[in-house]
C-alpha positions in Angstrom: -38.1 -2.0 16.4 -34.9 -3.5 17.6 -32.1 -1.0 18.4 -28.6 -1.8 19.5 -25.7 0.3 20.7 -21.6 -0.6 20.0 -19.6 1.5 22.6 -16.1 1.7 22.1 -12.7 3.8 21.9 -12.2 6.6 19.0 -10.1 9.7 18.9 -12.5 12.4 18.2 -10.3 13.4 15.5 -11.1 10.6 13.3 -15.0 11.6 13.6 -14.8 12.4 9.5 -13.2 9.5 8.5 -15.4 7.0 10.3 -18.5 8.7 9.3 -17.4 8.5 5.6 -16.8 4.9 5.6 -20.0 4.6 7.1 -21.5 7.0 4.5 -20.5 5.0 1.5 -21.5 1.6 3.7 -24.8 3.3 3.5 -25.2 4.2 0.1 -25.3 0.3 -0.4 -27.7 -2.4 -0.1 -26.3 -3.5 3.1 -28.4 -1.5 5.3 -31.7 -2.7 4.0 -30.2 -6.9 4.0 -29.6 -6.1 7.9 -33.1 -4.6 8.5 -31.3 -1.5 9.3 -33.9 1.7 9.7 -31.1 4.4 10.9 -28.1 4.7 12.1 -26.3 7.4 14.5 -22.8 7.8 15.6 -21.7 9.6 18.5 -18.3 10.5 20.5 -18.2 11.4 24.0 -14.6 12.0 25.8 -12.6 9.2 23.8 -15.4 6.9 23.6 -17.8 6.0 20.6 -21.5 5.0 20.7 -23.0 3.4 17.3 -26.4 3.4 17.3 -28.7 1.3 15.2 -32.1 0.5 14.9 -33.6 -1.9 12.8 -36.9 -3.3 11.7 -38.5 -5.8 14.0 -37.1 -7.5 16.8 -34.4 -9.6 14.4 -31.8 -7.2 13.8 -28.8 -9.3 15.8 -29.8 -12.2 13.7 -29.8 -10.0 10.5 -26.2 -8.8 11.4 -24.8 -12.3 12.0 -26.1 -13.4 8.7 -24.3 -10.5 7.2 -21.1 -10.6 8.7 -19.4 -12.6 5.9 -21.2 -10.6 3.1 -17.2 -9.2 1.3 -18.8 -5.4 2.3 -19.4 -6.2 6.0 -15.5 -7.3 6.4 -14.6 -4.5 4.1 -16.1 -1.9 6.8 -15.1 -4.0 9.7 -11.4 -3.4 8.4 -11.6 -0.3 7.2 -12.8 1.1 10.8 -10.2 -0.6 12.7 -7.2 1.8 12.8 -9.6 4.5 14.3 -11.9 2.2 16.1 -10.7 0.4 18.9 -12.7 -2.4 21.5 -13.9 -0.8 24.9 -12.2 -3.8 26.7 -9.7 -5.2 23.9 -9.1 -8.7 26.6 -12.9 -9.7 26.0 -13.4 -8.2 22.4 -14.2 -10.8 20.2 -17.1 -9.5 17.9 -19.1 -6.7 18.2 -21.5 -8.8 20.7 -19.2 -7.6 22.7 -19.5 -4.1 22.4 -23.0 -3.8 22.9 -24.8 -2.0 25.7 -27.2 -3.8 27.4 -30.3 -1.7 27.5 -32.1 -1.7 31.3 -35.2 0.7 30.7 -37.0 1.7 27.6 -39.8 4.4 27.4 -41.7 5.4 24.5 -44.4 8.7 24.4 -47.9 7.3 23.6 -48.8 9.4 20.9 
């Protein structure tokens, strides 16, 4: 599984709205064309974490594909008056955003 993680700058009063755009994002087909398994927002002091995981190691390729799909650009829009870039001088796509992951554990079950 390939998981990725967006961290940017949200007023925690906009929590509802952002999580209802991504609601009827969901209800969609574009989760499945991305390879995306789940999906989890969070908010932490002013900041915002989107976290994804998708099916096999492909999902950045999967995104990039689907970034011109009329939906993806839809949502990309409709997020931007509550969403705003961590570091809006180096913003240029969500690459951007992402967290670079530096240890992974996982039980043995």
């Amino acid at each position: 599984m390939h998981s990725t993680l967006i961290v940017a700058r949200m007023d925690i009063d906009s929590s509802a709205e952002v999580a209802r755009i991504f609601a009827e994002f969901d209800k969609t087909d574009m989760p499945h064309r991305m390879g995306t398994r789940r999906r989890q927002l969070f908010a932490y002091q002013g900041l915002y974490f989107h976290l994804q995981d998708f099916d096999g190691d492909n999902g950045g390729e999967r995104i990039e594909e689907a970034r011109t799909d009329p939906r993806f650009v839809r949502i990309s829009e409709d997020l931007k008056p509550f969403i705003e870039a961590y570091d809006p001088k180096t913003w240029r796509s969500p690459a951007d955003a992402m967290a670079t992951r530096f240890y992974d554990w996982t039980a043995s079950r």
